[in-house]
C-alpha positions as CSV (number, residue, x, y, z in Angstrom):
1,X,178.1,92.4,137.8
2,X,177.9,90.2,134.9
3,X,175.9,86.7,135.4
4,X,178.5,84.5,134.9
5,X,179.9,86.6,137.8
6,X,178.0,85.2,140.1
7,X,179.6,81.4,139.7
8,X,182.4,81.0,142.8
9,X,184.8,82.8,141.4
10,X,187.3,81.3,145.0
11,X,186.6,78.0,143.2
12,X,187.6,79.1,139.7
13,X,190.9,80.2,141.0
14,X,191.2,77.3,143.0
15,X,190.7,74.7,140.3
16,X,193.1,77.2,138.2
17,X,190.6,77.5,135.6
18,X,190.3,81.0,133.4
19,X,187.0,80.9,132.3
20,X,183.8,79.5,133.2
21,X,183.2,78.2,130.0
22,X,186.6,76.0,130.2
23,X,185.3,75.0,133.6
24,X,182.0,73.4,132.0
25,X,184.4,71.4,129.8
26,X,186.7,70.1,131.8
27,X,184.0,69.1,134.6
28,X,181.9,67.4,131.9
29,X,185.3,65.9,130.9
30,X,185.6,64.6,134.0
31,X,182.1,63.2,134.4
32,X,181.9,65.3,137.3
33,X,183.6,63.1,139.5
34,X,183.9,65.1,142.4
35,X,181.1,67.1,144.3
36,X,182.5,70.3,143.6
37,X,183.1,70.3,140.0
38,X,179.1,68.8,139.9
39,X,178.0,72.0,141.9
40,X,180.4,73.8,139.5
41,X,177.5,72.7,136.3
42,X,174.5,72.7,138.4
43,X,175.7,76.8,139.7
44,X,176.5,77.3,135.6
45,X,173.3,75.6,134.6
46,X,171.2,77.7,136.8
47,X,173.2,81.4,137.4
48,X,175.3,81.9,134.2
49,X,175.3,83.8,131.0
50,X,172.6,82.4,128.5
51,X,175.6,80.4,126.5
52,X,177.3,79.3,129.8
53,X,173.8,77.7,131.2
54,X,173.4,76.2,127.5
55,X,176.5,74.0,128.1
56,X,176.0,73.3,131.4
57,X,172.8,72.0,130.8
58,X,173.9,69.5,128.1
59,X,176.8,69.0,130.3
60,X,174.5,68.1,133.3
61,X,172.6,65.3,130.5
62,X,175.6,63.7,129.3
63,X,176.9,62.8,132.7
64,X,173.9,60.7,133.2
65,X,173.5,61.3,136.8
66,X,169.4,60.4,137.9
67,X,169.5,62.5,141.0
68,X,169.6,65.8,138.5
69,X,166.2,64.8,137.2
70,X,164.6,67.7,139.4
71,X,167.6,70.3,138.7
72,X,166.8,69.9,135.1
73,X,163.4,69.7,135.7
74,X,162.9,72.9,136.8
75,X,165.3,74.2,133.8
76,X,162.3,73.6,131.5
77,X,160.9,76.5,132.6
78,X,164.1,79.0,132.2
79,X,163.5,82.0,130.0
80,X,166.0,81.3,127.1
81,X,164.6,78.7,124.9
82,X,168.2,77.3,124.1
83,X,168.2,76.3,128.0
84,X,164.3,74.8,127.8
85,X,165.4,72.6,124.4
86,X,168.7,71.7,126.3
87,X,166.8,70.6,129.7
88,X,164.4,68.5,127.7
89,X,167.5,66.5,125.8
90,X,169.0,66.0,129.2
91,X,166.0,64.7,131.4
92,X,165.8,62.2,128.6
93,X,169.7,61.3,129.3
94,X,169.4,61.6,133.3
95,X,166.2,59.3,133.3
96,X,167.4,56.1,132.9
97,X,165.9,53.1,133.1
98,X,163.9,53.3,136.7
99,X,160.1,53.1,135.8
100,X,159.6,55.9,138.6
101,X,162.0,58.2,137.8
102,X,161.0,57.7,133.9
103,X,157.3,58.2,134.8
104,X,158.4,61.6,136.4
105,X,160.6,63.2,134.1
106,X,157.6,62.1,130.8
107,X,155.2,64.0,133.0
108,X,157.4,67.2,133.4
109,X,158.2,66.9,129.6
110,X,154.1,66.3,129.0
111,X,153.2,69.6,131.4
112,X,156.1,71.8,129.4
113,X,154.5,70.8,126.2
114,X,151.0,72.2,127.1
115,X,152.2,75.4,127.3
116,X,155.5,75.8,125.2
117,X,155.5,78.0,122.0
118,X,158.8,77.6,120.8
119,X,159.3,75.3,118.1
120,X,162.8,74.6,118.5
121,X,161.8,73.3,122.5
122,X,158.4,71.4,121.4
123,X,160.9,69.1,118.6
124,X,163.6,68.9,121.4
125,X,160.3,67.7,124.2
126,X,159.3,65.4,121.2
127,X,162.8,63.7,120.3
128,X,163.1,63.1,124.4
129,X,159.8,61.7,124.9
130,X,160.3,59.3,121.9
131,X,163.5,58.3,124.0
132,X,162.0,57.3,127.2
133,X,161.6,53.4,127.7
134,X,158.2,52.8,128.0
135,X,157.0,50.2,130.8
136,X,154.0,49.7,129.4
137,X,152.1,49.8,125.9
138,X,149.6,52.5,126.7
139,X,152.8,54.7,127.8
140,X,154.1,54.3,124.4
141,X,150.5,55.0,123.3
142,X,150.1,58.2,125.0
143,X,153.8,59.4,123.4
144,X,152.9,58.5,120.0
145,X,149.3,60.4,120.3
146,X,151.9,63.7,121.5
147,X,154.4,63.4,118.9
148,X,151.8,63.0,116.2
149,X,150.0,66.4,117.4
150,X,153.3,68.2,117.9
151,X,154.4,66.5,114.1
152,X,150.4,67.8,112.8
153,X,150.1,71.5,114.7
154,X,150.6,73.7,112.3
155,X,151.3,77.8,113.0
156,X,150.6,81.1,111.6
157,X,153.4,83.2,109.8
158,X,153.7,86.4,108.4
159,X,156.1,87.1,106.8
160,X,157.7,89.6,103.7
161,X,158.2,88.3,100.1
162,X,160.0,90.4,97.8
163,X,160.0,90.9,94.0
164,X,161.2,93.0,91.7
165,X,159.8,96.2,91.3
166,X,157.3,96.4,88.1
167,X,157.2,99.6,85.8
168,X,160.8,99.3,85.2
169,X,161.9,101.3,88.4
170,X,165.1,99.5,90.0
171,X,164.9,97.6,93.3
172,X,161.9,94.9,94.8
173,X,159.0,95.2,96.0
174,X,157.3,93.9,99.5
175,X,154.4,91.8,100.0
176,X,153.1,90.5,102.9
177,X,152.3,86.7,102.7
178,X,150.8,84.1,105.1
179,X,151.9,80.7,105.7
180,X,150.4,78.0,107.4
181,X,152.3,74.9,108.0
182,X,154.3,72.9,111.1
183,X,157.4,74.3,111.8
184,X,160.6,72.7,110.9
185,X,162.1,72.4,114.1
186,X,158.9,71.2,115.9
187,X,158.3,68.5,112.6
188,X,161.9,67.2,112.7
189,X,161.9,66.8,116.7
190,X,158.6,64.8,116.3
191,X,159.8,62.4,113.6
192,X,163.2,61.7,115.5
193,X,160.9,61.3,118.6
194,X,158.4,58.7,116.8
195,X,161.6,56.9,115.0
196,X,162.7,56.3,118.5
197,X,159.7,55.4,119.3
198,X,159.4,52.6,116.8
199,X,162.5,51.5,117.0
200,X,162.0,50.9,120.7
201,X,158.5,49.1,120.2
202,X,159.5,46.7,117.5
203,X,157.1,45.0,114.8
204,X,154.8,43.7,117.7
205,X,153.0,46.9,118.2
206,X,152.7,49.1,115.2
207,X,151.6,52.7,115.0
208,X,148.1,53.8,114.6
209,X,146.7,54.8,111.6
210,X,146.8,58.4,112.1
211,X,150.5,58.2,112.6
212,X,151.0,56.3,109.7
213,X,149.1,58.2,107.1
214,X,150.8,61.3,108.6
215,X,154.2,59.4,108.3
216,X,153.2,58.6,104.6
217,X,152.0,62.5,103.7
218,X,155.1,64.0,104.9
219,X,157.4,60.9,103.2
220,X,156.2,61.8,99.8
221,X,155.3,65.6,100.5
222,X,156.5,67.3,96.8
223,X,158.0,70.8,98.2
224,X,158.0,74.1,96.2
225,X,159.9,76.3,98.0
226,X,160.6,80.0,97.1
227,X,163.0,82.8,98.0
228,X,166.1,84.0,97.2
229,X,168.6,81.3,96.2
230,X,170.3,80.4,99.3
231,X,166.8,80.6,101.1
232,X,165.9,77.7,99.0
233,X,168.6,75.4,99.2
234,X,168.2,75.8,103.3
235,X,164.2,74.7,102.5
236,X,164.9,72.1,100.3
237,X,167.4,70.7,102.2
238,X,165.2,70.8,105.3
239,X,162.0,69.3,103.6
240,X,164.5,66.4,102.3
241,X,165.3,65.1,105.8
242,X,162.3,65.4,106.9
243,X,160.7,63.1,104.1
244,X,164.0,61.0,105.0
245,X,162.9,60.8,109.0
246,X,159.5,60.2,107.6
247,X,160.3,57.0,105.4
C-alpha cells in the first residue's frame, strides 16, 4: 500500500481524523499532550509519505520535547533531503539548554555535515549549530570555524546558457557554462548560523579574522547576475539578503 498507509489507521479513526496530514496538525496543535498523539508524529516522522514525514519532523521540533533528541537524530540520515534539513532545525529546538544533551545533538549535526551534499541541509546544519548555547568559548569556536567553511566551500556547476541564435535563424542557442561559487542555500544557512552565533556571544568575544573578512567580502560583494528576466530578479534578490545577513 501507500506509505502513509502504514500510520495506525484504528487510531486515525479513533481520533476521528480524515487524513494524516490533519492528524500532524492537530497533534502539533496540541503540543502533543498525550502519548498517543506523540507516537502519532514520531510514526509520521519516520513511516510516512515524503511530505507527511516533512511536517512531522518540524512538528516533532516545535513541541520542544528533549527526549526526541535521538528520534530526530537518526532522521538526519533519512533519504529525502527536505526530512534531513527539517531534522537538523528540530534537534536545534529539542536541545535545550542541558549542556549534555546540547553537546550530543552539535556532534550528530557535526558527523552529518562531514558527509552531506545537499546544500539546502548543510545551511539548515549551519543555522542550527549557530543556535545551540555554547557552554564554553572553544565550543563557540569550533561552530564558527564550521560555519565559515560551510559559508566558504564553494561547488561545481554546469549548467546551459542560452542566447539567441546568430546568422539570423529564429530561436537560441545552448552553451554549456561552469560556475564556481557557494551555493545559496548552504551561504544563507551559514550567515543565519554565524548571526546567531554573535548574537549569543556578545561584544566580549569577537569573531576571528577569517570570519570577519569573509563577512566583509560577501557584505559588499557587487553581483552581475544573468539569465532570463525573472531568473535575475530571483538572483538579485538572493545576493541582496545575503549581503544584508552579511552586514
Amino acid at each position: 500500500g501507500r506509505p502513509d498507509e502504514d500510520l495506525d489507521v484504528g487510531r486515525d479513526q479513533a481520533q476521528g481524523l480524515a487524513t494524516p496530514r490533519l492528524g500532524i496538525v492537530l497533534a502539533e496543535d496540541a503540543r502533543a499532550s498525550t502519548p498517543e498523539q506523540l507516537q502519532y508524529l514520531v510514526d509520521a516522522a519516520t513511516r510516512g509519505t515524503p511530505d507527511h514525514r516533512v511536517m512531522a519532523v518540524r512538528a516533532l521540533g516545535r513541541i520542544e520535547r528533549p527526549e526526541l533528541v535521538a528520534t530526530l537524530a537518526a532522521l538526519l540520515d533519512a533519504v529525502d533531503p527536505r526530512v534531513r534539513a527539517e531534522a537538523a532545525n528540530a534537534l536545534a529546538q529539542a536541545g535545550g539548554r542541558d549542556a549534555d544533551r546540547v553537546r550530543i545533538v552539535r556532534g550528530r549535526l557535526f558527523d552529518r555535515l562531514m558527509i552531506e551534499a545537499s546544500p539546502d541541509v548543510r545551511g539548515a546544519i549551519g543555522e542550527a549549530l549557530g543556535r545551540l548555547p555554547n557552554a564554553v568559548p572553544a565550543d563557540a569556536q569550533v561552530v564558527e570555524r564550521a560555519l565559515l567553511e560551510i559559508a566558504s566551500r564553494p561547488v561545481v556547476a554546469r549548467r546551459l546558457s542560452a542566447s539567441p541564435a546568430g546568422g539570423g535563424r529564429l530561436g537560441v542557442s545552448l552553451a554549456p557554462t561552469t560556475e564556481i561559487a557557494v551555493p545559496t542555500p548552504a551561504l544563507i544557512g551559514a550567515l543565519r548560523g554565524l548571526e546567531s552565533l554573535a548574537r549569543a556571544r556578545g561584544r566580549g568575544q569577537p569573531f576571528s579574522e577569517d570570519t570577519v573578512s569573509r563577512l566583509k567580502a560577501l557584505a559588499t560583494a557587487v553581483s552581475g547576475p544573468s539569465g532570463a528576466r525573472a531568473g535575475v530578479r530571483a538572483t538579485r534578490a538572493d545576493a541582496a539578503r545575503v549581503r544584508r545577513l552579511a552586514l
